[in-house]
py3Dmol code that shows the C-alpha trace and the ligand (Angstrom):
import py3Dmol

protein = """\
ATOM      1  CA  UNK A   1     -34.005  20.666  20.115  1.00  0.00           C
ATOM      2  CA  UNK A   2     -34.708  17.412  18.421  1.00  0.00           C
ATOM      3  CA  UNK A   3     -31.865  15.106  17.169  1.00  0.00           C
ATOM      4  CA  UNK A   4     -32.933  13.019  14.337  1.00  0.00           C
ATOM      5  CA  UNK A   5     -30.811  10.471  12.810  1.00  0.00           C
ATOM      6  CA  UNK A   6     -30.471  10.939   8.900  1.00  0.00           C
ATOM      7  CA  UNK A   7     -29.120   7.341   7.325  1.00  0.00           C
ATOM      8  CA  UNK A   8     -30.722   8.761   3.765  1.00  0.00           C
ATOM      9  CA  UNK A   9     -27.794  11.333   3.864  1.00  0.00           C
ATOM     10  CA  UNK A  10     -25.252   9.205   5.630  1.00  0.00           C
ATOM     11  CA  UNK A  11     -25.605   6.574   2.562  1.00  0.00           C
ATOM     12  CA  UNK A  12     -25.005   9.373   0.037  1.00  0.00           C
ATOM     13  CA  UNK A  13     -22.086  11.051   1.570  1.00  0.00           C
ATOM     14  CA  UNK A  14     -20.522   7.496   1.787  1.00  0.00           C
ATOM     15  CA  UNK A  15     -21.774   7.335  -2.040  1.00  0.00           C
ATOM     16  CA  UNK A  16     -19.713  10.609  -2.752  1.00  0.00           C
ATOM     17  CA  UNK A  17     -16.927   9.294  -0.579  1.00  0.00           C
ATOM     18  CA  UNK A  18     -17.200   6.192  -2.975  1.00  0.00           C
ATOM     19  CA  UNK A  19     -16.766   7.582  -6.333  1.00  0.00           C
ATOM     20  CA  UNK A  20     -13.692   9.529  -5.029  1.00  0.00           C
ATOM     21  CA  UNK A  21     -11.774   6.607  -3.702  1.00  0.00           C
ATOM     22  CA  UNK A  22     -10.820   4.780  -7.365  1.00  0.00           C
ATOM     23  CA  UNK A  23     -10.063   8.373  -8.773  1.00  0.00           C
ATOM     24  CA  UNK A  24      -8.124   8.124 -11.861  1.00  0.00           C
ATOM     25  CA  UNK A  25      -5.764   4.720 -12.681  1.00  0.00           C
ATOM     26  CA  UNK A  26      -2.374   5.205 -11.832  1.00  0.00           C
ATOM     27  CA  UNK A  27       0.157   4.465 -14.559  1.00  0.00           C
ATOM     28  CA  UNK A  28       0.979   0.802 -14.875  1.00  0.00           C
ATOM     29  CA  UNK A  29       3.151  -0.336 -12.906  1.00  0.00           C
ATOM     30  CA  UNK A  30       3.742   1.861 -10.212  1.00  0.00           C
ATOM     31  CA  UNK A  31       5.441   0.683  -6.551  1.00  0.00           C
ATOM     32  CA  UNK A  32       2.806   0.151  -4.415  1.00  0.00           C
ATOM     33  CA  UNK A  33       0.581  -2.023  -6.469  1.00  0.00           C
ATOM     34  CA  UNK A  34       3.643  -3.999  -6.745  1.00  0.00           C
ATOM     35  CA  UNK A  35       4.491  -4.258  -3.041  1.00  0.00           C
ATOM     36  CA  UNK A  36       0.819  -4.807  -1.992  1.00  0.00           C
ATOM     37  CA  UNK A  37      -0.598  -8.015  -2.542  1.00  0.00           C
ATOM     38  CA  UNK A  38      -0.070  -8.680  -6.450  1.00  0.00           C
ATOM     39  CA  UNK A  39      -3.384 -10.644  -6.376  1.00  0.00           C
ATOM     40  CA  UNK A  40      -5.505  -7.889  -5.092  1.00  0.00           C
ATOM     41  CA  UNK A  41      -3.519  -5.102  -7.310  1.00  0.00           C
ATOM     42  CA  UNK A  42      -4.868  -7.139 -10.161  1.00  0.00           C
ATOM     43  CA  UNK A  43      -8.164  -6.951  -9.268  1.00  0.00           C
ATOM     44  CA  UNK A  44      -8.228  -3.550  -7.957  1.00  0.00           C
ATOM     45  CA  UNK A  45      -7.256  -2.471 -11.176  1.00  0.00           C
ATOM     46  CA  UNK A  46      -9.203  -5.156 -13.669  1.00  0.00           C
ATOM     47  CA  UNK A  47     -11.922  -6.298 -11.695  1.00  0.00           C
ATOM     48  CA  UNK A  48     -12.879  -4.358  -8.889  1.00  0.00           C
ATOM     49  CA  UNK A  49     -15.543  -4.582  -6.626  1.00  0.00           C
ATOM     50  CA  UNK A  50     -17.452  -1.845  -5.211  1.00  0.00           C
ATOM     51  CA  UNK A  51     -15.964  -0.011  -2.611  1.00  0.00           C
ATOM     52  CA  UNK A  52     -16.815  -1.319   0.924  1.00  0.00           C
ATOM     53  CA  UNK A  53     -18.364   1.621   3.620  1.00  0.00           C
ATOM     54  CA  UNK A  54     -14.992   0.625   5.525  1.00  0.00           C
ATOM     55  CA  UNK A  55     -12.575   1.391   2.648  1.00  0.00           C
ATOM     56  CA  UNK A  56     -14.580   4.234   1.800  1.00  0.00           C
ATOM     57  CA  UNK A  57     -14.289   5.780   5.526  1.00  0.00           C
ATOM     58  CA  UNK A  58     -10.354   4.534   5.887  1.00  0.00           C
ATOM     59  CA  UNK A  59      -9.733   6.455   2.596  1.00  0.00           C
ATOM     60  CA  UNK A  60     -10.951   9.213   3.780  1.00  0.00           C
ATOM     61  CA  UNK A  61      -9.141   9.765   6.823  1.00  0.00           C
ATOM     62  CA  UNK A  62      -5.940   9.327   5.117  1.00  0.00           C
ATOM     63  CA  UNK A  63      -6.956  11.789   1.822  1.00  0.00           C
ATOM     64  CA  UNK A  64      -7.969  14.075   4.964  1.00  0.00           C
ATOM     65  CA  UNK A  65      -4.791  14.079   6.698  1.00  0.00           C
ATOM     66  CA  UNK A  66      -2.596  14.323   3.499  1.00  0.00           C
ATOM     67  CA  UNK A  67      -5.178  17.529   2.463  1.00  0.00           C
ATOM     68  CA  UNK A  68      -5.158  19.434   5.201  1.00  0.00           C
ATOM     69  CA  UNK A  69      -2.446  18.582   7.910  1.00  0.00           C
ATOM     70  CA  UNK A  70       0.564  18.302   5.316  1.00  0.00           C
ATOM     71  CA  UNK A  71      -0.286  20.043   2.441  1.00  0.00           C
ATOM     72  CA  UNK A  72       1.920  23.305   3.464  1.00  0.00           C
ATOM     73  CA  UNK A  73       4.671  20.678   4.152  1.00  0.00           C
ATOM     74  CA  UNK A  74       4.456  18.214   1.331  1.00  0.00           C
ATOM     75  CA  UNK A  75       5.942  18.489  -2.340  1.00  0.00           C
ATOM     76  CA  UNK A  76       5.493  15.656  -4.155  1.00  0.00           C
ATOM     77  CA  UNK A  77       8.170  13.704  -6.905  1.00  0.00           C
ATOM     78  CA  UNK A  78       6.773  11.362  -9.074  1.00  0.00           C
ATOM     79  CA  UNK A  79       8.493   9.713 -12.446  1.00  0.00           C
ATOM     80  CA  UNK A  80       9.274   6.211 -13.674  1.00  0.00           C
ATOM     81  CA  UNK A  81      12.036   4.456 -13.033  1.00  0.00           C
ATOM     82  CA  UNK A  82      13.109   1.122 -14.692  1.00  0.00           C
ATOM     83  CA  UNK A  83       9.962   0.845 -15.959  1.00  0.00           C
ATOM     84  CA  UNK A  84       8.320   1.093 -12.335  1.00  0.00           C
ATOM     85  CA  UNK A  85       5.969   4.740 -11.941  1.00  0.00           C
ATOM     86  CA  UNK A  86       6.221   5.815  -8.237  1.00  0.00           C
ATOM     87  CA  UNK A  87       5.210   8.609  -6.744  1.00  0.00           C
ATOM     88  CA  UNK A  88       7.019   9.973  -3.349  1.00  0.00           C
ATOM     89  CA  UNK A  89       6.155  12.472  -0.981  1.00  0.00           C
ATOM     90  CA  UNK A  90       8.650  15.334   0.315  1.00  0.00           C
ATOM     91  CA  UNK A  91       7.648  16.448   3.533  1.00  0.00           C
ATOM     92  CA  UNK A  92       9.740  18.921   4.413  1.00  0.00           C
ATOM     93  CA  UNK A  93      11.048  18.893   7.660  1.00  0.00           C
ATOM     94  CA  UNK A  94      14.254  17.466   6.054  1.00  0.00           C
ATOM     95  CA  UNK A  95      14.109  17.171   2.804  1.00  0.00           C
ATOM     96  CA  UNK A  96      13.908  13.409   2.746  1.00  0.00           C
ATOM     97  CA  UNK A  97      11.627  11.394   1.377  1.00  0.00           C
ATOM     98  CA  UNK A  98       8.857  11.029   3.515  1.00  0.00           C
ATOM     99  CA  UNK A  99       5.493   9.095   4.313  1.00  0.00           C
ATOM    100  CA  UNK A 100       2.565   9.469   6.034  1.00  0.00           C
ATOM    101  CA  UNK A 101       0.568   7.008   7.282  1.00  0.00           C
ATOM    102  CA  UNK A 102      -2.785   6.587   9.276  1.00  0.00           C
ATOM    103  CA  UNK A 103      -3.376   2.824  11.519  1.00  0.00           C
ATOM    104  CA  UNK A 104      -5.865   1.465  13.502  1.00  0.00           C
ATOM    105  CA  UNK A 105      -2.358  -0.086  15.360  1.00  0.00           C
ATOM    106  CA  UNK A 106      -1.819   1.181  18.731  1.00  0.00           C
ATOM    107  CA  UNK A 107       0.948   3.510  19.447  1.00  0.00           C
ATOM    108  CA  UNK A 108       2.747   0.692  21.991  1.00  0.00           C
ATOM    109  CA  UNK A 109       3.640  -1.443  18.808  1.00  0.00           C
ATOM    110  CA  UNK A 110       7.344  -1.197  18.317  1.00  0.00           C
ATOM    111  CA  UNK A 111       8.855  -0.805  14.782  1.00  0.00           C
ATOM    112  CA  UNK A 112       8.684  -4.235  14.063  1.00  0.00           C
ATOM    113  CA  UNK A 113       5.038  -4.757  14.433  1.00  0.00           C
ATOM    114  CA  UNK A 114       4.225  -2.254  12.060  1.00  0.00           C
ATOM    115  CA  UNK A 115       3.235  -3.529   8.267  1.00  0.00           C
ATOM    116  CA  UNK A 116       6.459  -4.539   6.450  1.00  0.00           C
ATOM    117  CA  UNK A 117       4.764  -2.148   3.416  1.00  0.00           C
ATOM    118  CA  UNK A 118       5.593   0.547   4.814  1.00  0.00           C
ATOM    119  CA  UNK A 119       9.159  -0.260   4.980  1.00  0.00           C
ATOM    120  CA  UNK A 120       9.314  -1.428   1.279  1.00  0.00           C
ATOM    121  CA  UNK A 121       7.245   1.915   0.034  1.00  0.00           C
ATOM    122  CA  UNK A 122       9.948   3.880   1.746  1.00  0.00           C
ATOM    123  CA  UNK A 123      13.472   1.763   0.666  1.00  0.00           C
ATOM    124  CA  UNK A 124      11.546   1.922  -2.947  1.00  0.00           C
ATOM    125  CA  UNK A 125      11.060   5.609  -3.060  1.00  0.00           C
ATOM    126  CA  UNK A 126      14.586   6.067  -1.879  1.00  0.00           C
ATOM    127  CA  UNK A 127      15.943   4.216  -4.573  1.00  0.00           C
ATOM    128  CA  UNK A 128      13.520   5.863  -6.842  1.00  0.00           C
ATOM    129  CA  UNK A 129      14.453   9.288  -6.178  1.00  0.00           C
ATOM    130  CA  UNK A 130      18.340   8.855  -6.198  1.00  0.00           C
ATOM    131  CA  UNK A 131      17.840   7.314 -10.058  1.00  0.00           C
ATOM    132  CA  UNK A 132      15.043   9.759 -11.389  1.00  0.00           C
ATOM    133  CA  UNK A 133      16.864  12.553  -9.738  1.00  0.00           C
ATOM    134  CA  UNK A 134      20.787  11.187 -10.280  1.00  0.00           C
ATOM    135  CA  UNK A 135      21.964  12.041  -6.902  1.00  0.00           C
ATOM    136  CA  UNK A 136      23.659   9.999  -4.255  1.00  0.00           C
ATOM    137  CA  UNK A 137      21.253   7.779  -2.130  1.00  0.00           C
ATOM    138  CA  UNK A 138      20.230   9.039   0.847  1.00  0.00           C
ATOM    139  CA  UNK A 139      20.084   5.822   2.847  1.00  0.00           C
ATOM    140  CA  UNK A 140      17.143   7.561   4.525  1.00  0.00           C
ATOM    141  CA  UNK A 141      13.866   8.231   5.272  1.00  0.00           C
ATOM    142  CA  UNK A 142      11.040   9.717   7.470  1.00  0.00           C
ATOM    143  CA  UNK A 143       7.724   7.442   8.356  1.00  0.00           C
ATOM    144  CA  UNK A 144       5.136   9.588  10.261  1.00  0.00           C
ATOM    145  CA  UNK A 145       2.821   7.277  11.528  1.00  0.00           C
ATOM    146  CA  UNK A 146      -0.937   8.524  13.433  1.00  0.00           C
ATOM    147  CA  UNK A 147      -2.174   5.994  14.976  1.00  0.00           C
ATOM    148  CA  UNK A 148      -6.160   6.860  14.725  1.00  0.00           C
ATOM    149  CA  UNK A 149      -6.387   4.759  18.544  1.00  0.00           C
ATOM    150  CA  UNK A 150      -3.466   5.990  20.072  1.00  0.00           C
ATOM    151  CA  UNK A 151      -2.632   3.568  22.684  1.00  0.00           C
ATOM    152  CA  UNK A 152      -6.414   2.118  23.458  1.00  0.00           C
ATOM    153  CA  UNK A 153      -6.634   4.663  26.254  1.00  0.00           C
ATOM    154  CA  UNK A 154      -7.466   8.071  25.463  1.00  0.00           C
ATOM    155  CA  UNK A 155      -5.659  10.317  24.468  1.00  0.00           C
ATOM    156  CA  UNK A 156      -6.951   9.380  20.804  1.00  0.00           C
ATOM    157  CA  UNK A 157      -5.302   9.669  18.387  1.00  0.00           C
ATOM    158  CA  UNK A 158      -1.372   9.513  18.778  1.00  0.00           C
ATOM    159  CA  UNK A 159       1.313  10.581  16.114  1.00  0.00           C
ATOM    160  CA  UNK A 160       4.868   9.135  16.140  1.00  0.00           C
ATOM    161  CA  UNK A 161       7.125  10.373  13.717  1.00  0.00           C
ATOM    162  CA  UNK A 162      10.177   7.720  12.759  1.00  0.00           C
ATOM    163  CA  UNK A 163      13.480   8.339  10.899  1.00  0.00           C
ATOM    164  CA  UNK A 164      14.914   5.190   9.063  1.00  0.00           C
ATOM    165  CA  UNK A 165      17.747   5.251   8.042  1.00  0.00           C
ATOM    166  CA  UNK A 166      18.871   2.404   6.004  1.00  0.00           C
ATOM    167  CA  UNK A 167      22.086   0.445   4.460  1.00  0.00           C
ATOM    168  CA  UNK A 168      22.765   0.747   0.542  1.00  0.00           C
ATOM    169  CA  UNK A 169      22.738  -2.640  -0.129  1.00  0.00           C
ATOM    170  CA  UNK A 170      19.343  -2.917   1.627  1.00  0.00           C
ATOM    171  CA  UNK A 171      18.088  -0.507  -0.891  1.00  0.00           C
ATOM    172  CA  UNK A 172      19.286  -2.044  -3.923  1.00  0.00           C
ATOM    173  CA  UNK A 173      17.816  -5.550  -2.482  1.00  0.00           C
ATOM    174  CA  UNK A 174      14.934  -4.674  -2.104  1.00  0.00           C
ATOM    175  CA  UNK A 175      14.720  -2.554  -5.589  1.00  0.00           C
ATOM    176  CA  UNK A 176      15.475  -6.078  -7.078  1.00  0.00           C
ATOM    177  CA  UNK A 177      12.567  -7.587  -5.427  1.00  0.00           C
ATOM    178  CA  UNK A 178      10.448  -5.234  -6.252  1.00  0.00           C
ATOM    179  CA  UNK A 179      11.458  -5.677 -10.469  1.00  0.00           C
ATOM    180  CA  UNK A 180      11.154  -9.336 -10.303  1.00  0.00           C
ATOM    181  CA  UNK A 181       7.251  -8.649  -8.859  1.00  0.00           C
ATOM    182  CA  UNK A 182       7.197  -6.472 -12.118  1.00  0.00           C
ATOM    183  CA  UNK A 183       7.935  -9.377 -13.813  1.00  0.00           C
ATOM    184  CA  UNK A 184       5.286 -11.872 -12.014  1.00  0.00           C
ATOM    185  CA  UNK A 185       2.504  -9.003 -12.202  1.00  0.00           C
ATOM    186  CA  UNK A 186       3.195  -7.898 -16.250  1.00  0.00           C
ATOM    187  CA  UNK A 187       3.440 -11.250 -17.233  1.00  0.00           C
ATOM    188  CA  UNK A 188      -0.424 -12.228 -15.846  1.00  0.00           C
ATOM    189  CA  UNK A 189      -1.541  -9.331 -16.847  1.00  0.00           C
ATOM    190  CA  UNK A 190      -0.170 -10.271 -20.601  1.00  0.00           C
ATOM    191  CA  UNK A 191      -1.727 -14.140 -19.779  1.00  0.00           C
ATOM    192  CA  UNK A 192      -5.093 -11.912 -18.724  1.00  0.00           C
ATOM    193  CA  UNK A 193      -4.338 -13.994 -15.197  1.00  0.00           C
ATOM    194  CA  UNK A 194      -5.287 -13.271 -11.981  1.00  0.00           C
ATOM    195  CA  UNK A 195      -2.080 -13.908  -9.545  1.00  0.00           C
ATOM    196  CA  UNK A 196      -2.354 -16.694  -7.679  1.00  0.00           C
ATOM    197  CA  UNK A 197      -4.474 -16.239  -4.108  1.00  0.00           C
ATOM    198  CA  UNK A 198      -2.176 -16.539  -0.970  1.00  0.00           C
ATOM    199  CA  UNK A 199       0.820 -16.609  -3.286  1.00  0.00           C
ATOM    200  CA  UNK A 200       2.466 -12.769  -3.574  1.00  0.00           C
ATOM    201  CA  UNK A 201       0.986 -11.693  -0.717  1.00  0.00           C
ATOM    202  CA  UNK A 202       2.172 -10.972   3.253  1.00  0.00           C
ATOM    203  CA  UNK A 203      -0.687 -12.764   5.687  1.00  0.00           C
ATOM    204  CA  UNK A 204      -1.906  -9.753   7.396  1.00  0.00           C
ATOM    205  CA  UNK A 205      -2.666  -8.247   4.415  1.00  0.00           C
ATOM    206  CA  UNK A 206      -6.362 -11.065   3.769  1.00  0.00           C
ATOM    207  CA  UNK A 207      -7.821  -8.931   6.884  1.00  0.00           C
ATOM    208  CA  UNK A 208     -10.646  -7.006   6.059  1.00  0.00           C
ATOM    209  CA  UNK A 209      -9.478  -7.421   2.386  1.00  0.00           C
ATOM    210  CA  UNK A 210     -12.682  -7.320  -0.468  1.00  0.00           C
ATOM    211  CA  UNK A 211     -11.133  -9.820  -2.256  1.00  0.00           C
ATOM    212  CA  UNK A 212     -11.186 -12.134   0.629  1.00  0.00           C
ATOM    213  CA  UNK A 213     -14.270 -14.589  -0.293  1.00  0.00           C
ATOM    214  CA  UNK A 214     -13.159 -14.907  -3.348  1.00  0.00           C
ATOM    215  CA  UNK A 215      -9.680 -15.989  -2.860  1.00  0.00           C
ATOM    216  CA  UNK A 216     -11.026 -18.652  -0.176  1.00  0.00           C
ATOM    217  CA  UNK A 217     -13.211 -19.727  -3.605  1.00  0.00           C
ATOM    218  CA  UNK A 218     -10.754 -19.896  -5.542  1.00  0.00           C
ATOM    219  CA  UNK A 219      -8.482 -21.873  -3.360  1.00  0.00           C
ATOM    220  CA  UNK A 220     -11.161 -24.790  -2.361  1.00  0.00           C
ATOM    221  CA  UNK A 221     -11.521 -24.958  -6.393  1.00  0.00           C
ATOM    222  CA  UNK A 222      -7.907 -25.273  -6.560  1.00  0.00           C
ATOM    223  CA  UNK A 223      -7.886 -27.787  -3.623  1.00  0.00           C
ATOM    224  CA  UNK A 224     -10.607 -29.610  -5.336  1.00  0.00           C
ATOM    225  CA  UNK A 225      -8.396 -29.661  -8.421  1.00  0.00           C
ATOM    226  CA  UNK A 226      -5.765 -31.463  -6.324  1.00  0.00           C
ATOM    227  CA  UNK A 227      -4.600 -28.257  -4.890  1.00  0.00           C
ATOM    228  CA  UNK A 228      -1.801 -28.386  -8.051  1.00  0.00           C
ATOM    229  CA  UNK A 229      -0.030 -25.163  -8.274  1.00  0.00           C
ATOM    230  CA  UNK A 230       2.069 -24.732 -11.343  1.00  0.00           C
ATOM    231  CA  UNK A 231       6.214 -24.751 -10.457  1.00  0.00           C
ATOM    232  CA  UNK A 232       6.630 -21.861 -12.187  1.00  0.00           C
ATOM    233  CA  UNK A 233       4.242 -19.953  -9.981  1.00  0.00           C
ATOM    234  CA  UNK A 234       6.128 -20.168  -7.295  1.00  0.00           C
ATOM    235  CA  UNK A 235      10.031 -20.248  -8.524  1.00  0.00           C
ATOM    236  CA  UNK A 236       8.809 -16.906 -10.166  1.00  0.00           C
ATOM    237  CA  UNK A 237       8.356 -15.773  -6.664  1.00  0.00           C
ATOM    238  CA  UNK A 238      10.777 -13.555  -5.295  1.00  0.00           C
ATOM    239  CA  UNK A 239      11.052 -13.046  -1.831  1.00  0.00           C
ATOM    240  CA  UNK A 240      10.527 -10.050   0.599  1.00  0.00           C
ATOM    241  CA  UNK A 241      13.895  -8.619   1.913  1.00  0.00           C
ATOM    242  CA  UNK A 242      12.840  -8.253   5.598  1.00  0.00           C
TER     243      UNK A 242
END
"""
ligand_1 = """\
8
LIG
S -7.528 -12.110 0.374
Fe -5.298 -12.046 0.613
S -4.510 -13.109 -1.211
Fe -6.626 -12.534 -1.638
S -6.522 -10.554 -2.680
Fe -6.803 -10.183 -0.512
S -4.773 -9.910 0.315
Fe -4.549 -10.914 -1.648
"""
view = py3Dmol.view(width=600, height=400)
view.addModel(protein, "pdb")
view.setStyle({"model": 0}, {"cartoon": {"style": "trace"}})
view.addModel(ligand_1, "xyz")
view.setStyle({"model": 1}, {"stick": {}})
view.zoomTo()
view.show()
């Protein structure tokens, strides 16, 4: 038998992969383009640029996992709430809200090495669900988290499943921060303005981002400008609850 590499075919199945990854736009604005960077959201959903190979392959490992591992487990709730659209998945060992996650992050990292995201996705959908829904808050949730390099020692790959449980107050805090990066996002998108680079954004979030190039671009121009950034910019901020 002869094994011949095909890189023709390779390139067109990450085409396929490609097209798949934008799919349709979500409804504007829903929670997770408001907790990700607001900078990138903008441009994700304005101006994009073409999907990298690596997005392309990371977005399919996590499409396969919700597909096929979960799909006899998962219901899914979406709605809008105070003008935010969010859309939460059910899994249901529990019948709490629950997420599912893929990382390149080893399996050793403890809770609080693991994106803050993923925390703020989960307190949002909480909150969503009790208000779309009008039932109590459950004050809890369930992260399942496969990590795709378990520890960096076989056996590859690892799944941890957490439960979080969470104080009320934590919810509603960070529901609040999440409206006032409503606020920052609607009102650039009214000015047709890109968010400010390094601005709404948490720091681990630049690696391996598209955008990255052109943030460092727009920064040095900025810099060069006398690195001026207006005082509204940032007092408009509102900061994480971590
Ligand atoms: S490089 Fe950083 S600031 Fe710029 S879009 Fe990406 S995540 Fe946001």
């Amino acid at each position: 038998m002869e094994w011949v590499e095909n890189p023709i075919t390779a390139a067109r199945m990450l085409d396929d992969i490609k097209r798949e990854v934008r799919g349709k736009p979500k409804p504007l604005p829903h929670v997770t383009e408001l907790i990700n960077c607001l900078t990138r959201s903008y441009y994700n959903r304005f101006k994009p640029l073409p999907v990298t190979d690596f997005e392309a392959l990371i977005f399919m490992v996590g499409i396969g996992l919700e597909r096929v591992l979960l799909r006899p487990h998962k219901q899914n709730l979406g709605g809008e709430v105070e003008g935010i659209h969010f859309e939460a998945d059910f899994l249901d060992y529990g019948q709490i809200v629950g997420e599912l996650k893929s990382t390149r992050l080893s399996a050793k990292k403890d809770p609080g090495q693991m994106p803050q995201n993923w925390r703020k996705q989960a307190l949002s959908y909480v909150y969503a669900v009790s208000r779309y829904l009008k039932i109590p808050m459950q004050e809890a949730a369930m992260l399942a988290v496969l990590h795709l390099m378990g520890e960096y020692n076989p056996p590859f790959p690892t799944l941890k499943v957490w439960d979080l449980k969470f104080e009320a107050e934590e919810v509603i805090e960070n529901w609040k921060w999440l409206k006032g990066r409503k606020d920052i996002y609607l009102a650039h998108i009214a000015e047709n303005k890109v968010p400010r680079q390094f601005t709404y954004n948490e720091p681990y979030e630049c690696e391996n981002c598209p955008y990255k190039m052109l943030c460092e671009a727009n920064q040095m121009l900025d810099d060069m400008k006398g690195g001026a950034v207006p005082s509204e910019e940032h007092s408009r901020e509102f900061k994480p609850v971590v």
